[in-house]
DRENMAR-599263 format. One record per residue: residue in one letter; x, y negated, z negated of N, C-alpha, C in turn. Coordinates in steps of 0.2 Angstrom, whole numbers, padded with zeros to 4 digits, always signed. Last residue first. Layout:
# residues N
AXYZXYZXYZ ...
//
This chain:
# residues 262
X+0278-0068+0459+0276-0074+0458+0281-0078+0461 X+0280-0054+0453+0282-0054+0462+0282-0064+0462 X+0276-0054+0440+0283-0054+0442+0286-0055+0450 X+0260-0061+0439+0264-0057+0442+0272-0058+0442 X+0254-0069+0421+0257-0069+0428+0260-0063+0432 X+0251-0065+0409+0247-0060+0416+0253-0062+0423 X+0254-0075+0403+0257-0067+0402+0256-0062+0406 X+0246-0084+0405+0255-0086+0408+0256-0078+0406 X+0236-0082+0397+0235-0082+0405+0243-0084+0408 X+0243-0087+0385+0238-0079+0385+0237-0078+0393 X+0246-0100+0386+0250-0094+0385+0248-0088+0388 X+0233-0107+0384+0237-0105+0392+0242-0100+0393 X+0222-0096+0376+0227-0102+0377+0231-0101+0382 X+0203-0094+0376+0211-0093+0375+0216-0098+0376 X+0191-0099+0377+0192-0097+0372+0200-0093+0372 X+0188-0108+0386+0190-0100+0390+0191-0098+0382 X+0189-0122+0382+0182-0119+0387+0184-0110+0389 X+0194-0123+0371+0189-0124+0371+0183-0120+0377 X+0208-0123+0376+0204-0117+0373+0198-0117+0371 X+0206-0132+0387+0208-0126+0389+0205-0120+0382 X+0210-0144+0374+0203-0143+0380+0203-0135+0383 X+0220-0143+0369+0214-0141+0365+0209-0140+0370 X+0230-0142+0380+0229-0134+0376+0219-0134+0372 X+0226-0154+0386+0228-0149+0391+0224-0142+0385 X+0232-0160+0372+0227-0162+0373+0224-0157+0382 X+0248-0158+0374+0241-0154+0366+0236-0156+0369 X+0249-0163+0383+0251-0155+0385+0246-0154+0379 X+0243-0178+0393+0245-0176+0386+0244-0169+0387 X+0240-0177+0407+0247-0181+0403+0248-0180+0395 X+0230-0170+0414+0231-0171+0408+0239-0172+0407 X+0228-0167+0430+0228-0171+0427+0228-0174+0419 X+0235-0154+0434+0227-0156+0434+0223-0162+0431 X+0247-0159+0432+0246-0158+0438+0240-0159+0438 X+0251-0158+0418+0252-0164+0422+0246-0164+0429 X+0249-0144+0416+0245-0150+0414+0244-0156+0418 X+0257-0139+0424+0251-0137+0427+0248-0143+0425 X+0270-0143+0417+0268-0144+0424+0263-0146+0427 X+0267-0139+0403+0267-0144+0406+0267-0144+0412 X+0268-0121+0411+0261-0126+0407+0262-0133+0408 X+0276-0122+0425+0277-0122+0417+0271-0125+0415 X+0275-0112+0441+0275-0118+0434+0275-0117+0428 X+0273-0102+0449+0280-0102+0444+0281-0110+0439 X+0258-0097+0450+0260-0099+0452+0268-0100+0450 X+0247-0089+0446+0247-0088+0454+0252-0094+0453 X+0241-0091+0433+0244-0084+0436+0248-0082+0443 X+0241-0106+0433+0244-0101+0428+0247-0094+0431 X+0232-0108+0443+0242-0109+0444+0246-0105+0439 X+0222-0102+0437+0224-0101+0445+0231-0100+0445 X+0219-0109+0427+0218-0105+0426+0222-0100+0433 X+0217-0124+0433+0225-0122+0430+0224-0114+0427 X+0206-0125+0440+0212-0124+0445+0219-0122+0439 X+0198-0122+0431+0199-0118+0434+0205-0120+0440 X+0202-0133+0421+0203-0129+0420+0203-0123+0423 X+0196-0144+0431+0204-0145+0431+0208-0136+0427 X+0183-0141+0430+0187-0141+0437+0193-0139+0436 X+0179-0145+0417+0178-0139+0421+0183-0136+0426 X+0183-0157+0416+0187-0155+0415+0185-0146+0415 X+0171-0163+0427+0181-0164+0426+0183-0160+0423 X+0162-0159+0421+0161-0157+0427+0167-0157+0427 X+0162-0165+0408+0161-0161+0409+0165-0157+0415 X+0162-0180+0412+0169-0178+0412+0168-0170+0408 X+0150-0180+0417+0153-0181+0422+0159-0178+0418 X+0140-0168+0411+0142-0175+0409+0147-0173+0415 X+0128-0154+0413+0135-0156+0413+0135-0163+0414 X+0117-0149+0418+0115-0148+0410+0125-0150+0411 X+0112-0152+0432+0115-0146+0430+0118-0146+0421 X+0101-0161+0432+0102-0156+0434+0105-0150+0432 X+0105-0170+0419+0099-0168+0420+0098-0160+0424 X+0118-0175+0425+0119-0171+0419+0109-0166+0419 X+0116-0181+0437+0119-0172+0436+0118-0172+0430 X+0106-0192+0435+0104-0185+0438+0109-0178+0438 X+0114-0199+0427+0109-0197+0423+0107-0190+0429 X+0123-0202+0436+0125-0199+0429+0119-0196+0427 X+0115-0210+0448+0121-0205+0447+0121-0200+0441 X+0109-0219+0440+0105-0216+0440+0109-0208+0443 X+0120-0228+0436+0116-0225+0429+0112-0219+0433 X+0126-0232+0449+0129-0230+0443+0125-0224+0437 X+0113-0230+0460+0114-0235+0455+0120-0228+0453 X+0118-0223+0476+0113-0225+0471+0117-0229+0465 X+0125-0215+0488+0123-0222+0489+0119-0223+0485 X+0133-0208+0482+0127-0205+0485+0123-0211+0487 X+0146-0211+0478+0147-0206+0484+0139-0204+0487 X+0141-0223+0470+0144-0225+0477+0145-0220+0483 X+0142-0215+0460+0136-0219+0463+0135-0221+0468 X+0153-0211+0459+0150-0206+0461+0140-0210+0462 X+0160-0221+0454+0160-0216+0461+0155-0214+0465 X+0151-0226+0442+0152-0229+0449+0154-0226+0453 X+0157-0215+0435+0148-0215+0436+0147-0219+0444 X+0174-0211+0440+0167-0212+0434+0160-0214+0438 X+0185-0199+0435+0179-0198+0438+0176-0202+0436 X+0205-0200+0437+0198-0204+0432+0193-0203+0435 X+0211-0185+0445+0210-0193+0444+0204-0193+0439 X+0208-0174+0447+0212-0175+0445+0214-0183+0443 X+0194-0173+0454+0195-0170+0448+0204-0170+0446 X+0192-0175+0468+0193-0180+0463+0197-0179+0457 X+0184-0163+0474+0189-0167+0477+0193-0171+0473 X+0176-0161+0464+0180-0155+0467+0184-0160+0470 X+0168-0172+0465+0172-0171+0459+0176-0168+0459 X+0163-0172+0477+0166-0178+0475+0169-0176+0471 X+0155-0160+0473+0160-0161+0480+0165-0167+0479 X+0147-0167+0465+0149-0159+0464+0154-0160+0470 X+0139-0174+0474+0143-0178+0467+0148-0172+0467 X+0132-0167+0482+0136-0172+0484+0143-0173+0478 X+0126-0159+0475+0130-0156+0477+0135-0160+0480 X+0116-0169+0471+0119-0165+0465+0124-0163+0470 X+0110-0174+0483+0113-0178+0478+0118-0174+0473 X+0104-0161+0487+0109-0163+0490+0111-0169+0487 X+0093-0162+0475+0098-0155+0477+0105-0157+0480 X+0086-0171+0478+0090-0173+0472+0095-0165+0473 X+0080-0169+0490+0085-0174+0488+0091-0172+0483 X+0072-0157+0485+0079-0155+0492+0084-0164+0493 X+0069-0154+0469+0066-0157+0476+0074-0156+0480 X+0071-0140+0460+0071-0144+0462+0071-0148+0470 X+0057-0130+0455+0062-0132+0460+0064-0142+0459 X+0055-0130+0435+0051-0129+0445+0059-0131+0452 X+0056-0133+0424+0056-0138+0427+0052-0137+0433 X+0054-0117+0419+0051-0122+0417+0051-0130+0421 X+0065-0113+0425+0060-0109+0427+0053-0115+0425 X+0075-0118+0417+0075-0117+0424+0069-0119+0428 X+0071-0112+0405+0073-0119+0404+0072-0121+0413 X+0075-0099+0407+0069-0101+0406+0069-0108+0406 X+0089-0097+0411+0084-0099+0415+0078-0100+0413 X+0093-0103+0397+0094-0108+0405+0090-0106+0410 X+0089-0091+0390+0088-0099+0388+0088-0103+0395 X+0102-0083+0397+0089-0081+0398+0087-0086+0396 X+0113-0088+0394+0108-0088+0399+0103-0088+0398 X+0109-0083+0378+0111-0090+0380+0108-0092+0389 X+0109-0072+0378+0102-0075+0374+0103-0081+0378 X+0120-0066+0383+0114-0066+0388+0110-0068+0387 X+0129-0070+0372+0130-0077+0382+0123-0073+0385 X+0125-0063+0362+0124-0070+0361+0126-0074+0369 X+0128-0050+0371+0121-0051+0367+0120-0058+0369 X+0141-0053+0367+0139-0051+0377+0131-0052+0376 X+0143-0051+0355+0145-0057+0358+0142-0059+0366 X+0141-0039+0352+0138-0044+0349+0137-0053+0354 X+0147-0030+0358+0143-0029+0360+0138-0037+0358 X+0162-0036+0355+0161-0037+0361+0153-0037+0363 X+0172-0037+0343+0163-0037+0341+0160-0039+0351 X+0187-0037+0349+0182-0038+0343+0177-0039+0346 X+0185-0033+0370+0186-0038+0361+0183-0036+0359 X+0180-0025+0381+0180-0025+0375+0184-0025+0368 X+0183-0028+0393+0190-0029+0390+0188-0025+0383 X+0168-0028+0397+0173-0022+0404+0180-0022+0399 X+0161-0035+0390+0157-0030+0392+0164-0026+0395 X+0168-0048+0392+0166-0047+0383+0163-0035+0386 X+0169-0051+0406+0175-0050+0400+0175-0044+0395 X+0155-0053+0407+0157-0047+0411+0164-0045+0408 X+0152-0064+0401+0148-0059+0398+0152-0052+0400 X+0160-0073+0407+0161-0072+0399+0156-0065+0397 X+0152-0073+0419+0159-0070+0419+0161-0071+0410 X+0139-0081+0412+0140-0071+0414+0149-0069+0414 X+0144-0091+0409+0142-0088+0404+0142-0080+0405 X+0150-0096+0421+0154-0097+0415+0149-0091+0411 X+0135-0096+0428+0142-0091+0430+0147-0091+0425 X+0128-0107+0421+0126-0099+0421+0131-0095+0424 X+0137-0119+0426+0138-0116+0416+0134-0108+0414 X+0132-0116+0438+0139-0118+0435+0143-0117+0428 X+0120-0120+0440+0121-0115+0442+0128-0113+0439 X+0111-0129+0436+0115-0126+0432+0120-0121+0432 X+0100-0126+0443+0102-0133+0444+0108-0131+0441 X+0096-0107+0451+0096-0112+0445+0102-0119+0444 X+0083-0106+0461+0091-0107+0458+0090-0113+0454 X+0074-0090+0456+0076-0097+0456+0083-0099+0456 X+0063-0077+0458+0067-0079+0463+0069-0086+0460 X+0057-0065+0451+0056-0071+0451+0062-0073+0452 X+0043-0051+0454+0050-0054+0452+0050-0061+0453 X+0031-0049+0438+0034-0050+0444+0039-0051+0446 X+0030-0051+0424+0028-0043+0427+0029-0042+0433 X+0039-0060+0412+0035-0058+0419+0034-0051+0421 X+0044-0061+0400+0036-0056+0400+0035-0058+0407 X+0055-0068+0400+0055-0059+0399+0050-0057+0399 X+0049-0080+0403+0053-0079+0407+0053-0072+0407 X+0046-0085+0388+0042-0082+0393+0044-0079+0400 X+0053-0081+0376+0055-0084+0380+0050-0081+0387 X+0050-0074+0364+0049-0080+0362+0053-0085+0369 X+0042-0057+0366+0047-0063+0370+0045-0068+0368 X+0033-0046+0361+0032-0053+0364+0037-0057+0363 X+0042-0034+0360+0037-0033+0362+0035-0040+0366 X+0060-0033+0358+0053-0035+0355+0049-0034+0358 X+0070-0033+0366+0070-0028+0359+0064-0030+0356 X+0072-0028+0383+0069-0034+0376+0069-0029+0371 X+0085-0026+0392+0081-0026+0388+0081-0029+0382 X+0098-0027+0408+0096-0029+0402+0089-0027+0397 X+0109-0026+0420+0104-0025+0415+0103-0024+0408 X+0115-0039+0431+0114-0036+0424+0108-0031+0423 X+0127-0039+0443+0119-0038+0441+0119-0035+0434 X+0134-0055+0453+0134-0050+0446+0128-0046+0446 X+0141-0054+0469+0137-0054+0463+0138-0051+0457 X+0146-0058+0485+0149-0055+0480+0142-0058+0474 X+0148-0054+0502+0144-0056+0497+0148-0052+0491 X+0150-0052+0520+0153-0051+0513+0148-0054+0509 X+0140-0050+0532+0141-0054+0530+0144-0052+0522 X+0139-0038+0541+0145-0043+0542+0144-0048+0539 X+0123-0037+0537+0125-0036+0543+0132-0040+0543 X+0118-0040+0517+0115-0042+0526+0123-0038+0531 X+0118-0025+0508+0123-0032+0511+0119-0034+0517 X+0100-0023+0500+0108-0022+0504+0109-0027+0506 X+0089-0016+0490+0094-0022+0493+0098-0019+0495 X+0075-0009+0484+0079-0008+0486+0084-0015+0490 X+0062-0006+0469+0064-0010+0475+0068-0007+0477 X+0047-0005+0458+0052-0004+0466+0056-0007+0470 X+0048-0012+0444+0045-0012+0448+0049-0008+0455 X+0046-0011+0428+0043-0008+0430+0042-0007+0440 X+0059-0019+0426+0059-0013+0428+0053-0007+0428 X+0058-0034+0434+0053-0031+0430+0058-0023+0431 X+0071-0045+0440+0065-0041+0443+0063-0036+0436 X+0075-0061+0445+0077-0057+0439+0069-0051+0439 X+0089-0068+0456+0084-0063+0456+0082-0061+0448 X+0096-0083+0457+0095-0077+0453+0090-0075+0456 X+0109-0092+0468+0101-0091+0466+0102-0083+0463 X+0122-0096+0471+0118-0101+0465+0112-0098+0464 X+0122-0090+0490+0127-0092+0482+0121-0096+0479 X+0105-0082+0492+0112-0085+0493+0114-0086+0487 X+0095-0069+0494+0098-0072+0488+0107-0075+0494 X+0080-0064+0502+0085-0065+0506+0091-0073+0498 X+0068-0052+0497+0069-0061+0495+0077-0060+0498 X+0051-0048+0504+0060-0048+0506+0061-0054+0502 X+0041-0037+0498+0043-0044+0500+0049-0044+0500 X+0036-0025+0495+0035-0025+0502+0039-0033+0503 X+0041-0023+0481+0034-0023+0482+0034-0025+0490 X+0055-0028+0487+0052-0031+0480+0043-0027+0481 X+0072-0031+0493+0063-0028+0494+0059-0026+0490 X+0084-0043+0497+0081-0036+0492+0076-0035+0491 X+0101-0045+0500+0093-0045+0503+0091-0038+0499 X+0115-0058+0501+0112-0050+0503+0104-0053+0501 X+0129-0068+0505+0122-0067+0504+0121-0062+0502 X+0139-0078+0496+0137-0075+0502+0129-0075+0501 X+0142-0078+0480+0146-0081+0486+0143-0077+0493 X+0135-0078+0469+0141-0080+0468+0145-0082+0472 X+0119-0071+0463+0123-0069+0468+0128-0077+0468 X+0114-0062+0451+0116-0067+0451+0123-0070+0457 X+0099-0055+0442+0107-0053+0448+0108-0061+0447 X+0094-0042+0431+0095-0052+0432+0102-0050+0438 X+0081-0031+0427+0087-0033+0431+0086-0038+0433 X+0074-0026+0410+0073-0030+0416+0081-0031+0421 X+0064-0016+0403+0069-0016+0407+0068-0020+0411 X+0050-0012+0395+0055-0016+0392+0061-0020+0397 X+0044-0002+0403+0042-0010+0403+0047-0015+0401 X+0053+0011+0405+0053+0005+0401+0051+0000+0403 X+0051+0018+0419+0047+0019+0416+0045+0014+0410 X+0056+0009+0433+0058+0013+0427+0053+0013+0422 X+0052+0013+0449+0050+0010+0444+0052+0014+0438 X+0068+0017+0460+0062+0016+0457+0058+0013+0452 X+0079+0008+0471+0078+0009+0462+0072+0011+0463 X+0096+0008+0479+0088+0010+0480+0086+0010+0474 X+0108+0000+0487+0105+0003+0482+0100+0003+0482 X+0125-0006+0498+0116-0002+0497+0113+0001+0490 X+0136-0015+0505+0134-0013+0497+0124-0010+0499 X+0145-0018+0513+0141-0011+0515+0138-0010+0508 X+0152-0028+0510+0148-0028+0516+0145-0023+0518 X+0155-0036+0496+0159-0031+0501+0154-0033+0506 X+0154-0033+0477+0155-0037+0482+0157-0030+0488 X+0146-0032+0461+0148-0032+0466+0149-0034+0472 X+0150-0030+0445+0151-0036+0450+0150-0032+0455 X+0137-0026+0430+0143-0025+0434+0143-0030+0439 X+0134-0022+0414+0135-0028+0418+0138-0026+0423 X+0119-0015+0402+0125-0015+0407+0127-0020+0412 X+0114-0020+0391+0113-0012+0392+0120-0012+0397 X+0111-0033+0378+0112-0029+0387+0116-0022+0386 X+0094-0035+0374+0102-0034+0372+0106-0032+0380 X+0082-0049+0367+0086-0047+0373+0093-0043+0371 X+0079-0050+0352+0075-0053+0358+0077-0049+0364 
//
């Protein structure tokens, strides 16, 4: 369906690129900007990408981007191609660009930064596996693309929760909080992030707590238990199952990186 051809990260404040039309129909570029802004000229149209929105543009088409004026920005940009002709995901047959942010914005970065690993570390079976996270993506955004925007309530509700949880995610998260954080039902709470961002509450929880002990592990002189306790897992097997579930390693494996300066 789709294989990837190449991934890279950009960041900074002086980033410029110019493209021509590639002559492979086949070729498509998916960005995915992750913190700031920049800006990119599409057939004479300006699409101006903040954090959480994708760009995904045709290589048949022209363009050029740069960093806005002092403003840092960091991104991923892949490229990629179809290995079929007619795509069982409508999404790879546009012929225009297509500007969305996607509700899921959060298990789409997990997927790329797993794609960017698998593509720069080269693990066992890397080409295979960076394949299977970009089939998995281009599903989300098609799935994305398929809803439509979402309305600018249900946006600021989602973001609400998401903030409540970054803040909380060491304590017990439940639906009553967080019903209470947007002044709505319990039920209706829950049911909107997972709907939005394709994440359960104790999804989002144990996301969180994984990225903070991902951190400490290298950035800090704790001991796994420590960390466990800390992000809130009082059982250290049940810390590990969770942890290798979502990174496909083990806390060890990121206790070996730590700096000696630490």
């Amino acid at each position: 369906m789709i294989t990837l051809v190449d991934i890279r990260q950009d960041n900074g404040v002086d980033w410029y690129e110019k493209a021509g039309a590639n002559s492979d129909n086949d070729d498509l570029l998916f960005i995915l900007v992750t913190f700031g802004k920049c800006v990119y000229w599409v057939n004479d149209c300006k699409f101006i990408l903040g954090k959480g929105e994708t760009l995904l543009l045709p290589g048949h088409l022209d363009y050029y981007g740069k960093s806005i004026p002092t403003l840092f920005h960091t991104k991923y940009v892949i490229h990629c191609r179809k290995t079929c002709t007619n795509s069982t995901l409508p999404i790879l047959n546009t012929d225009k660009p297509l500007l969305i942010k996607p509700g899921c914005y959060d298990m789409l970065h997990e997927r790329i930064k797993s794609m960017y690993y698998q593509w720069t570390e080269h693990p066992s079976y890397y080409t295979l596996m960076a394949d299977c996270l970009l089939t998995e993506a281009m599903i989300y955004m098609n799935q994305e693309w398929d809803k439509g925007a979402i309305s600018c309530d249900r946006e600021r509700h989602v973001e609400h929760m998401k903030q409540y949880i970054q803040n909380h995610y060491r304590e017990k998260v439940t639906k009553e909080e967080l019903g209470d954080a947007i002044r709505k039902t319990p039920n209706y709470a829950a049911t909107l992030l997972r709907e939005v961002t394709r994440q359960t509450i104790s999804e989002h929880v144990h996301t969180q707590r994984i990225k903070t002990a991902i951190y400490m592990l290298t950035e800090s002189r704790l001991t796994i238990r420590e960390i466990s306790e800390y992000v809130g897992y009082s059982d250290v097997s049940y810390f590990h199952r969770i942890f290798k579930r979502l990174t496909g390693c083990s806390p060890s494996e990121f206790l070996d990186e730590r700096s000696s300066i630490v």
